[in-house]
C-alpha positions in Angstrom: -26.3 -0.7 18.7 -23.0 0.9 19.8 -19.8 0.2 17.8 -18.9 -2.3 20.9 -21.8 -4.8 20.7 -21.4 -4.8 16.5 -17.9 -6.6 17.1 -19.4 -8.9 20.0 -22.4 -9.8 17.7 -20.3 -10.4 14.3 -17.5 -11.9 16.4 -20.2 -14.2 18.3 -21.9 -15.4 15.2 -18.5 -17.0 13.5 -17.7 -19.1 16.3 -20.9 -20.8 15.7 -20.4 -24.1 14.0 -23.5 -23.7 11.5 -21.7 -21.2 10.1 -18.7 -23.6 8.5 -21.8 -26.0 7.8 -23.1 -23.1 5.4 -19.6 -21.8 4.4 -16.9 -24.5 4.5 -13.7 -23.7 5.2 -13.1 -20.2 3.9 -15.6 -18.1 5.4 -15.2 -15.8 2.0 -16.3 -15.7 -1.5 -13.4 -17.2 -3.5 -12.5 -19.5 -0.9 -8.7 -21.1 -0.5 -8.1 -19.8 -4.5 -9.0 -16.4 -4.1 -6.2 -16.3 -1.2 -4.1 -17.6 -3.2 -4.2 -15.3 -5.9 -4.4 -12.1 -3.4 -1.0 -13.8 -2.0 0.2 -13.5 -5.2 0.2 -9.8 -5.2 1.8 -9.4 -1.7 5.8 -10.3 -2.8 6.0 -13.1 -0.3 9.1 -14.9 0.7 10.4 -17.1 3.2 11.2 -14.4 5.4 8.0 -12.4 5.7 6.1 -12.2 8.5 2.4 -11.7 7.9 -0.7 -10.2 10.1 -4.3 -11.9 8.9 -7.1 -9.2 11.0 -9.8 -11.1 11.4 -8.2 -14.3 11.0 -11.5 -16.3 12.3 -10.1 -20.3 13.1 -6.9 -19.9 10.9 -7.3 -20.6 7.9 -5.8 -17.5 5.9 -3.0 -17.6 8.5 -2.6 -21.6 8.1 -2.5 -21.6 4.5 0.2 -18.6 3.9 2.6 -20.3 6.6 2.2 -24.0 4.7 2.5 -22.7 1.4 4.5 -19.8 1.0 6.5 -20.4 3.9 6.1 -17.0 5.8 5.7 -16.3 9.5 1.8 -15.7 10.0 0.2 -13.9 12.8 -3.6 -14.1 13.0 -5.8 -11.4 15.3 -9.0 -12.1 16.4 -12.2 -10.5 18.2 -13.7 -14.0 19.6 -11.7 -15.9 22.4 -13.2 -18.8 20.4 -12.0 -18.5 17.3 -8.6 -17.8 18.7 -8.5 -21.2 20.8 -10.1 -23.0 17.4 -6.6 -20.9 15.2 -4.4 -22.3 18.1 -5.6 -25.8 17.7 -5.5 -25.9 14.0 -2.0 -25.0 13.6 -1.2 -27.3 15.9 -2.8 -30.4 14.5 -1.2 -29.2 11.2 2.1 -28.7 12.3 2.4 -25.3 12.2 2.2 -24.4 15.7 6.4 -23.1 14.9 5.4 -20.5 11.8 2.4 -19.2 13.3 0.8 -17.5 16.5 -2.8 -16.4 17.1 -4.2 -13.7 19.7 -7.4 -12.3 20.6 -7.8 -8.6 19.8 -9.5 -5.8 18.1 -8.8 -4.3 14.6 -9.2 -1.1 15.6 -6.1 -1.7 17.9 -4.2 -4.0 17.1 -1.6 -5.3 19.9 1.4 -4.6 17.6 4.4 -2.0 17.6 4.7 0.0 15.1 6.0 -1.4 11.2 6.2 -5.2 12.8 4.9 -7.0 9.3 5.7 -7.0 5.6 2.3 -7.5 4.5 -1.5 -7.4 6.4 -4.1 -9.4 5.0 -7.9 -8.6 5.8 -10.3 -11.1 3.9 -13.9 -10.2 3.9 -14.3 -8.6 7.6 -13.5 -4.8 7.0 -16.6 -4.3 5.7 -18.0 -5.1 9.3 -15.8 -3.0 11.4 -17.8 0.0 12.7 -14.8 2.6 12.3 -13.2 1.2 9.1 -10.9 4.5 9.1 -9.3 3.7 12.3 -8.8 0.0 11.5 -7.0 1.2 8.3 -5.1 3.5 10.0 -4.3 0.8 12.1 -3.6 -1.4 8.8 -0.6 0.8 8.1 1.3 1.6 11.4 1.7 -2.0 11.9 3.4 -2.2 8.2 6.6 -2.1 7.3 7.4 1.2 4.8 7.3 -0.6 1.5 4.9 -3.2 3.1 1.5 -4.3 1.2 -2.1 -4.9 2.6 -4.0 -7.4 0.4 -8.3 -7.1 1.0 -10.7 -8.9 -0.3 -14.1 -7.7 0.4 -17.8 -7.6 -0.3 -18.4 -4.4 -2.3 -21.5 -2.5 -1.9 -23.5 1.2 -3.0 -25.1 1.6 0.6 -28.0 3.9 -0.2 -29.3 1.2 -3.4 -29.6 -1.6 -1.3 -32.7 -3.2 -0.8 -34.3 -3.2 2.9 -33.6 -7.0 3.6 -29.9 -6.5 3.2 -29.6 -3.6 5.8 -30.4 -5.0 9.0 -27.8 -5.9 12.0 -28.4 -9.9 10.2 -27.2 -8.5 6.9 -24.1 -6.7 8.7 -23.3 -10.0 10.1 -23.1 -11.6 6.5 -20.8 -8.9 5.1 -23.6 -6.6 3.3 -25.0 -4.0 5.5 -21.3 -1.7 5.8 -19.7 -2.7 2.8 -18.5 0.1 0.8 -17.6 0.9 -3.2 -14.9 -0.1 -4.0 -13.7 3.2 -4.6 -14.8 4.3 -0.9 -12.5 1.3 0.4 -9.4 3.3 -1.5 -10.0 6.4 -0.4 -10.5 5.1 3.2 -6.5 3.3 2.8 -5.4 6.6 1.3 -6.8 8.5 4.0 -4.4 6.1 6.3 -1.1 6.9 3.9 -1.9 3.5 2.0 -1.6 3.8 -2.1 -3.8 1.1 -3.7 -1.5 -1.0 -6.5 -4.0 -3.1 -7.7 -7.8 -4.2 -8.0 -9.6 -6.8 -9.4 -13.4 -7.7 -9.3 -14.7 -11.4 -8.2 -18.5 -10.5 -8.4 -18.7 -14.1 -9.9 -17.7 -15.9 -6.4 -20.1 -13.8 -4.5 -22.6 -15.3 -6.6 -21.0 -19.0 -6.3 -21.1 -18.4 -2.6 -24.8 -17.2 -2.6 -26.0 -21.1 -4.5 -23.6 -22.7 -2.0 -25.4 -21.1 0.9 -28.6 -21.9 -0.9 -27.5 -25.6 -1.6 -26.3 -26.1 1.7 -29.5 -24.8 3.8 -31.7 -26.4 2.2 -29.8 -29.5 3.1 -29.2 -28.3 6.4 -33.1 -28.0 6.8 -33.2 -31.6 7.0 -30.6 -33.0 8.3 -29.2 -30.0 10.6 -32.6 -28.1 11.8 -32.0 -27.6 14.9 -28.7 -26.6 14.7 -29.9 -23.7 12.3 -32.6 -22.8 14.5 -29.8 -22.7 17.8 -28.0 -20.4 15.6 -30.7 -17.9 14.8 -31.1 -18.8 11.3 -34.7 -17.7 9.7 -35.2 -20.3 7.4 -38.7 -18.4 6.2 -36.8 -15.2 5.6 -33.3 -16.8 4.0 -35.0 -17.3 0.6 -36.0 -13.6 -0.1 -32.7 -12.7 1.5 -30.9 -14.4 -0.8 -32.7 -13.4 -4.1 -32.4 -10.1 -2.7 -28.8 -10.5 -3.0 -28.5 -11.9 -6.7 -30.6 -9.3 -8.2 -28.5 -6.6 -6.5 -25.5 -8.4 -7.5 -27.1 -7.9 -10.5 -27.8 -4.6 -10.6 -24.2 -4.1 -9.4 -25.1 -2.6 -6.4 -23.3 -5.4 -4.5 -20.3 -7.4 -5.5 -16.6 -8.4 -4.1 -13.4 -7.9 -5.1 -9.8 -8.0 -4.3 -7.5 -4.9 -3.5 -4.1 -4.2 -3.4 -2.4 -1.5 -1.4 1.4 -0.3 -0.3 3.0 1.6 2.8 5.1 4.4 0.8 9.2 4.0 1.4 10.6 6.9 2.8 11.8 9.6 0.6 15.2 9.2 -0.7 14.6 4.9 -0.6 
């Protein structure tokens, strides 16, 4: 599958309403409290103006303009999920602070050092050229600007066959990288990494939720699970796949931290 119809398929499966039915709100590990605290490391004031890639139906966006008061931009593969953003703001009367587009991380529709800080939560690990999208990460930064990721962690050659497939790219698994690889990557693009923290702990809270909620869903939701592709015969061994490699610390998440140098003599 070309890099192309990777973006259309993850894209396509997060407009689907199952998927807040499965995930809530936040479609993250951490939800709303891991943003917050990742916010926390960004400086933020009143003044800031603030790029979520991959912002899905707003929330990241939504949350940063209501509560720290920043301008917040949110980009967007899926036309869907752009409309949803739009429609969000606007019933939460933010439609003033914040402004969502359709567009691809890889190339973003920005000039050059528009934003004081870039947030990416849980999505770079699906972007086919994570290098580029980086890159792309820190020509839309301000110098002395900060990118705040939080991501699913992952050693690619350890992971166990039911978490490698296109299904298991979707859900955040298949691509990820170590931690380590996710630095070097930034550096690569002229971004220092400041700070890291792990959250392996709300991977594994999202995991039971996901559990909890299809087996709910099963009853009262089937058909809307089977409209959106979900294998309900496969999901159990998926997901026990992804505990014990949780584990076995070959999967995890975690939060990272990284800055656009000032120029020298700044």
């Amino acid at each position: 599958m070309d890099s192309d119809a990777i973006k259309s398929c993850c894209a396509d499966a997060y407009t689907k309403d199952v998927v807040a039915l499965l995930l809530g709100d936040s479609y993250h590990p951490g939800g709303t409290a891991l943003t917050r605290r990742l916010a926390g490391h960004l400086a933020l004031n009143a003044d800031a103006r603030v790029l979520d890639v991959a912002s899905g139906r707003g929330t990241t966006a939504l949350l940063l303009a209501k509560e720290y008061g920043v301008r917040a931009d949110g980009v967007d593969y899926a036309p869907a999920n752009t409309a949803l953003a739009q429609g969000a703001a606007q019933a939460a009367g933010l439609a003033d602070r914040t402004t969502f587009v359709t567009g691809d991380a890889e190339h973003l529709p920005y000039p050059d050092e528009t934003f004081d800080a870039v947030v990416c939560e849980c999505a770079l690990c699906t972007f086919p050229d994570k290098p580029t999208a980086a890159a792309e990460f820190a020509r839309v930064l301000k110098p002395g600007g900060r990118l705040g990721i939080t991501d699913v962690t992952a050693t690619p050659g350890r992971l166990p066959p039911g978490l490698t497939g296109i299904g298991s790219r979707i859900a955040c698994v298949a691509d990820a990288r170590p931690l380590r690889e996710y630095g070097e990557i930034l550096a690569a693009a002229g971004l220092r990494t400041v700070h890291t923290e792990r959250h392996d702990q709300a991977m594994l809270r999202m995991i039971d939720q996901i559990e909890a909620r299809l087996n709910l869903l099963r009853i009262t939701a089937f058909d809307k699970l089977a409209d959106a592709g979900v294998d309900l015969d496969a999901a159990p061994g998926v997901l026990d796949a992804a505990r014990t490699a949780l584990a076995d610390g070959v999967l995890g998440y975690a939060l990272l931290i990284a800055q656009k140098p000032l120029p020298p003599g700044t």
